[in-house]
C-alpha positions as CSV (number, residue, x, y, z in Angstrom):
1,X,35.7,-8.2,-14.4
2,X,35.1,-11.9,-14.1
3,X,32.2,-12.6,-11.4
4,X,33.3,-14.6,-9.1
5,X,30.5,-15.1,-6.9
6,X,29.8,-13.1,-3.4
7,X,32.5,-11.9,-1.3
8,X,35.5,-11.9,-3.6
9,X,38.7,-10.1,-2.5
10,X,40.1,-7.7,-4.9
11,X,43.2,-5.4,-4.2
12,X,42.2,-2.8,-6.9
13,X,39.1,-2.4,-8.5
14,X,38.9,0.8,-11.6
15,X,36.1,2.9,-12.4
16,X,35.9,5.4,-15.1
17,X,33.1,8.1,-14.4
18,X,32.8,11.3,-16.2
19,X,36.3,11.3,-17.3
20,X,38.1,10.7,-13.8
21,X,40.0,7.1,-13.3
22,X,38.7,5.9,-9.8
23,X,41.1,3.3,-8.3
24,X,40.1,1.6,-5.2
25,X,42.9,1.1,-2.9
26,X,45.7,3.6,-4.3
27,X,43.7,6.2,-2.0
28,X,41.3,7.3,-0.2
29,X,38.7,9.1,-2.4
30,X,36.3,12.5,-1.2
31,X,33.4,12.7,-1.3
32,X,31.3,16.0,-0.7
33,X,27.9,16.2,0.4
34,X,25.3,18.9,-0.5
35,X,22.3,18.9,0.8
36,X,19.4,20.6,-1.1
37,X,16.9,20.4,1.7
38,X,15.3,22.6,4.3
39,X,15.4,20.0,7.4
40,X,19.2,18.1,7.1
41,X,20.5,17.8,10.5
42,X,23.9,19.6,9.8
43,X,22.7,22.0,6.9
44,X,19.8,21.9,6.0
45,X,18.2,25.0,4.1
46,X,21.9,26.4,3.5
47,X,21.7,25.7,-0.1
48,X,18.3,25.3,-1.2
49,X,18.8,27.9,-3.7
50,X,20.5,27.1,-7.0
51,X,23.3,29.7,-6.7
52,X,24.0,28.7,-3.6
53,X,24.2,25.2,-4.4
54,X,26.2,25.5,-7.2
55,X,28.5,28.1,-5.1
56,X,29.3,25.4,-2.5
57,X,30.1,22.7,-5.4
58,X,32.7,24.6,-6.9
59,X,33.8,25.2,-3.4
60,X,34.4,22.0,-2.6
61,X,36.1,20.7,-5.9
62,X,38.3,23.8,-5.4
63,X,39.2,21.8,-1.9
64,X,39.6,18.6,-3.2
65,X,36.4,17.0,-3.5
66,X,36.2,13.6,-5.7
67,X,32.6,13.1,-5.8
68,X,30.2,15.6,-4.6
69,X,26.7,13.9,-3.4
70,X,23.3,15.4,-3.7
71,X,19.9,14.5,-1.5
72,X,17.1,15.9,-2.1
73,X,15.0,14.4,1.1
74,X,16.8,14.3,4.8
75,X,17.2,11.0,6.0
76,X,17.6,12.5,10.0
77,X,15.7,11.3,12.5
78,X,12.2,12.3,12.5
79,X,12.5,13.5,8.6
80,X,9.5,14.1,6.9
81,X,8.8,12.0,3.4
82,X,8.4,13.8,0.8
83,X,7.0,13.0,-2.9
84,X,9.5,11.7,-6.0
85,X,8.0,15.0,-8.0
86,X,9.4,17.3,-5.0
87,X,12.5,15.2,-4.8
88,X,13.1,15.6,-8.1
89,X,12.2,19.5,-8.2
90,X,15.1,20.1,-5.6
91,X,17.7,17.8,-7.4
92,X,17.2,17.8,-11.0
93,X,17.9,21.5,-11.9
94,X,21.3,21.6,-9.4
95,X,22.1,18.1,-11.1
96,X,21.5,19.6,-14.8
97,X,23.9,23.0,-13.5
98,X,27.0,21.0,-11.9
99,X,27.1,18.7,-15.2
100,X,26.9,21.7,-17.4
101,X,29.6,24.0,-15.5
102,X,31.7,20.8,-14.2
103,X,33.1,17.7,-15.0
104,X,32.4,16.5,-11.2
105,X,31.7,13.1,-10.0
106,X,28.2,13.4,-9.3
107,X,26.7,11.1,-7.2
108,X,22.8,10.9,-5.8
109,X,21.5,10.0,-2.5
110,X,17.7,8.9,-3.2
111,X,16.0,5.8,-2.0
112,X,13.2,6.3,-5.2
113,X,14.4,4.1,-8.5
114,X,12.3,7.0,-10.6
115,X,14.4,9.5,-9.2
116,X,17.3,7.9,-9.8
117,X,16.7,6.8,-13.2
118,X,16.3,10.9,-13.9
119,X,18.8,11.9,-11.9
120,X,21.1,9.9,-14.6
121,X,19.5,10.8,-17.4
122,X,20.8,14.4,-16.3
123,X,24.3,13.5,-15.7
124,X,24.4,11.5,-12.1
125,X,27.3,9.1,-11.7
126,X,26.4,7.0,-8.7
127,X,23.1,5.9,-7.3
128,X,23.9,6.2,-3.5
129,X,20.6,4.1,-1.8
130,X,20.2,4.7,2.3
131,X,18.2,1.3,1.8
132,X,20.5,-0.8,-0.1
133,X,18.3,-1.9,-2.7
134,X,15.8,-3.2,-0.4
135,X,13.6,-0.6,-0.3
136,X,12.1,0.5,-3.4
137,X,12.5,-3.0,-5.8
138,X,13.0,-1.0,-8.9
139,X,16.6,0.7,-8.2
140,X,18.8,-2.6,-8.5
141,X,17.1,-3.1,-12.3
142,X,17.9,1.4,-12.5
143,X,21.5,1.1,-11.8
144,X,21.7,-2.2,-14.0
145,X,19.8,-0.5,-17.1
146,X,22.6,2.0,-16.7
147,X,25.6,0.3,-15.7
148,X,25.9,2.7,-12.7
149,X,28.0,2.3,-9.7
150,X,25.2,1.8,-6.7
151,X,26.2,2.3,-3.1
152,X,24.7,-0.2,-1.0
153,X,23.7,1.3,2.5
154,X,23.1,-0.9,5.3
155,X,19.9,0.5,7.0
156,X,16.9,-1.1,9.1
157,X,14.0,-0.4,11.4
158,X,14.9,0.2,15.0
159,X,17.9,-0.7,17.1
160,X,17.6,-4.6,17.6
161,X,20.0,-7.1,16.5
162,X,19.2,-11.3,17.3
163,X,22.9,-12.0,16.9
164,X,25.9,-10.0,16.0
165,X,25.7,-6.9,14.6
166,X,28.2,-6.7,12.2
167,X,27.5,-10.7,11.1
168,X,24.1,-9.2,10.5
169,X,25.2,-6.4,8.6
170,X,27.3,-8.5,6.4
171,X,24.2,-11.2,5.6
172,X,22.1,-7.5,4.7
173,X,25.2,-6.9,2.4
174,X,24.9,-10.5,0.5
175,X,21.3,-9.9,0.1
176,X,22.0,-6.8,-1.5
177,X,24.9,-8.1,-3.4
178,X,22.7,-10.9,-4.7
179,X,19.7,-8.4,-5.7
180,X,22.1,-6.3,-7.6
181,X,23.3,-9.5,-9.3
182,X,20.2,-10.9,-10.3
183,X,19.3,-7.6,-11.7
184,X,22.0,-7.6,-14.2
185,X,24.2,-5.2,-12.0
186,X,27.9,-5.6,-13.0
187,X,30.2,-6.7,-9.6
188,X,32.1,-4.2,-9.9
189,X,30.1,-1.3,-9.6
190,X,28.9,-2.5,-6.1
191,X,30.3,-0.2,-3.3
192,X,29.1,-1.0,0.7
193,X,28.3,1.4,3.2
194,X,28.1,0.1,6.8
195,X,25.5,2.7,7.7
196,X,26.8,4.8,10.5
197,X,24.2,6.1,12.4
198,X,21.2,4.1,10.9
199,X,19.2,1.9,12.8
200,X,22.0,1.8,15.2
201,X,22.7,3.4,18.8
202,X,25.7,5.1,19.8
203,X,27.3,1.9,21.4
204,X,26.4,-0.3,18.2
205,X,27.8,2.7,15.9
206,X,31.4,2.8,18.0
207,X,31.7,-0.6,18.2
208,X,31.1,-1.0,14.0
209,X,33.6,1.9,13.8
210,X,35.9,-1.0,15.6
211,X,34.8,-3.4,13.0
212,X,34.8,-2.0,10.2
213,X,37.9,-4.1,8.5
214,X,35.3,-7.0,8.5
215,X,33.2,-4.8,6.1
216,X,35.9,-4.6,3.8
217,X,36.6,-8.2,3.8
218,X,33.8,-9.0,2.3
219,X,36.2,-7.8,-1.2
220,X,34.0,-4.6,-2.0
221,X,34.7,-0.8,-1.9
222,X,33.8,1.0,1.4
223,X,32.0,4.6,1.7
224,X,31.6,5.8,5.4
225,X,29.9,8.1,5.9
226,X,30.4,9.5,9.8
227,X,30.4,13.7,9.1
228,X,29.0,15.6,11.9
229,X,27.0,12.4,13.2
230,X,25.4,12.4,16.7
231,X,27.9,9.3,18.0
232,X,30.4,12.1,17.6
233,X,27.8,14.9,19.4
234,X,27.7,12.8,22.1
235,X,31.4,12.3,22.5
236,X,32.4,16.0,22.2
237,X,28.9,17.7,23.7
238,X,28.9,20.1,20.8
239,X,26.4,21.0,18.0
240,X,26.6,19.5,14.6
241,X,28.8,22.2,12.9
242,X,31.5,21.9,16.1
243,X,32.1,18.0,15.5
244,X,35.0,18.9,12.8
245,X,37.6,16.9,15.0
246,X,36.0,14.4,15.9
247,X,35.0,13.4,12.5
248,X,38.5,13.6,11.5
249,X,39.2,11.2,14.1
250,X,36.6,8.9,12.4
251,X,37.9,9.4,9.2
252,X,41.4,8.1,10.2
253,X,40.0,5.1,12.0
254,X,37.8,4.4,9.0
255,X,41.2,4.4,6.5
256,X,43.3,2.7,8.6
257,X,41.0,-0.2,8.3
258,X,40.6,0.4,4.1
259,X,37.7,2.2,3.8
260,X,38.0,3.8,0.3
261,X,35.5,7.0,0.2
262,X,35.0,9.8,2.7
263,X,31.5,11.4,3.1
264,X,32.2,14.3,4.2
265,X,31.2,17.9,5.1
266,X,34.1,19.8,5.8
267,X,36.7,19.0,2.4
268,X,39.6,20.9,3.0
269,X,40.0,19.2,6.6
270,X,39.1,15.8,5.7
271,X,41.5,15.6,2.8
272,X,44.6,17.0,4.7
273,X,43.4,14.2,7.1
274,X,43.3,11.3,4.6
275,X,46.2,12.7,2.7
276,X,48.5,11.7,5.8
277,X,47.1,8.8,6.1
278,X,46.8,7.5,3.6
279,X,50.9,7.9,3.2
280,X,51.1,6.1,6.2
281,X,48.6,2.8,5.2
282,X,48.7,2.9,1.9
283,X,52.6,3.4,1.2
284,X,52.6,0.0,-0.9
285,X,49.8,0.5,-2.7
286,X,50.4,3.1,-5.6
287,X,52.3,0.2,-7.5
């Protein structure tokens, strides 16, 4: 693909990863979370075990799952850092299993280049960084080394924008974008992720939810990731594992206004839910 600068608009972009042909904007793509840790907000400790990890992979690729993601630290409120060695200790061996008994997407959620840099030299697809390569300053030249796809998280400290939030959002983006340039990182294997429920408040995390079409004109790919999220708890009143429908209702609003990959919990649901509409918005687009 020709670069053509920040903020190009492309209908379709193509990725070929582990043998599966990605094509932005023909549908909307699934992508399953596990969660090897003891403290995740939704599930953490369910699959700290190896068997149980690799148990809840093959169930959701049996559901539909594109891309199944792996973290390895919680990123919850009030999470407690832990080392790159204990990162990798949780990650690696469930990593090196799903590439040896599947040929899943495999994508992982670290904010620690080393990590990351290990995590694909054991079969990781995607780098998917909560800081959006402004954190640690060595991931951008990773994912370039590698010619990796890198997801690009909007995050920050606290709550508190000058201006607007989502013209803020977008200049975080283009500093990213540029970073990832700079580094030698292909265009095209830049995806955004607006963030949901990071250094945001409810009210700022709805009203982004509204917004979200003006993330995708900036010409990228869009993850969102909303599943189980507390802007949804404190819709519904219910505990993380009740928030199904709500997150569906998310999900819609998030396709309807192009976002390309889910990050989901609950599969099965979420692709009956993107499968409809997806038929609806995206009629035209399988040309």
């Amino acid at each position: 693909m020709t670069n053509r600068g920040i903020g190009f608009i492309s209908d379709k972009r193509k990725m070929n990863l582990a043998g599966h042909e990605i094509i932005f904007g023909k549908r909307t793509y699934i992508m399953g979370i596990l969660n090897v840790t003891p403290d995740s907000f939704s599930d953490g400790g369910d699959f700290i075990s190896i068997d149980k990890a690799m148990a809840h992979v093959k169930e959701m690729l049996e559901q539909g799952a594109d891309i199944i993601d792996i973290g390895g630290e919680s990123s919850r409120p009030g999470h407690t850092r832990i080392s790159q060695e204990e990162e990798m200790r949780r990650v690696i061996p469930v990593i090196k299993r799903i590439s040896q008994e599947t040929n899943a997407i495999i994508s992982l959620d670290t904010i620690k280049a080393e990590v990351a840099e290990e995590g694909i030299k054991n079969g990781v697809h995607i780098i998917n960084d909560i800081w959006g390569l402004q954190g640690d300053p060595g991931m951008a030249k990773v994912a370039a080394k590698y010619n990796v796809p890198i997801i690009v998280m909007h995050n920050q400290e606290g709550t508190e924008y000058k201006g607007d939030m989502v013209e803020e959002i977008k200049m975080f983006f283009k500093r990213s974008i540029t970073i990832a340039l700079e580094a030698g990182l292909s265009e095209d294997m830049i995806i955004l992720d607006p963030g949901i429920g990071f250094g945001k408040t409810t009210e700022q995390n709805m009203a982004l939810m509204s917004r979200l079409g003006e993330i995708k004109a900036l010409g990228y790919p869009v993850v969102l990731g909303t599943s189980r999220k507390s802007m949804i708890g404190k819709v519904l009143d219910l505990p993380p594992k009740e928030r199904l429908e709500g997150t569906l209702a998310t999900t819609v609003m998030g396709i309807i206004q192009g976002v390309d990959i889910v990050r989901v919990h609950d599969v099965k649901e979420n692709l009956r839910a993107t499968k409809v509409t997806d038929a609806i918005v995206r009629r035209n687009n399988n040309g």
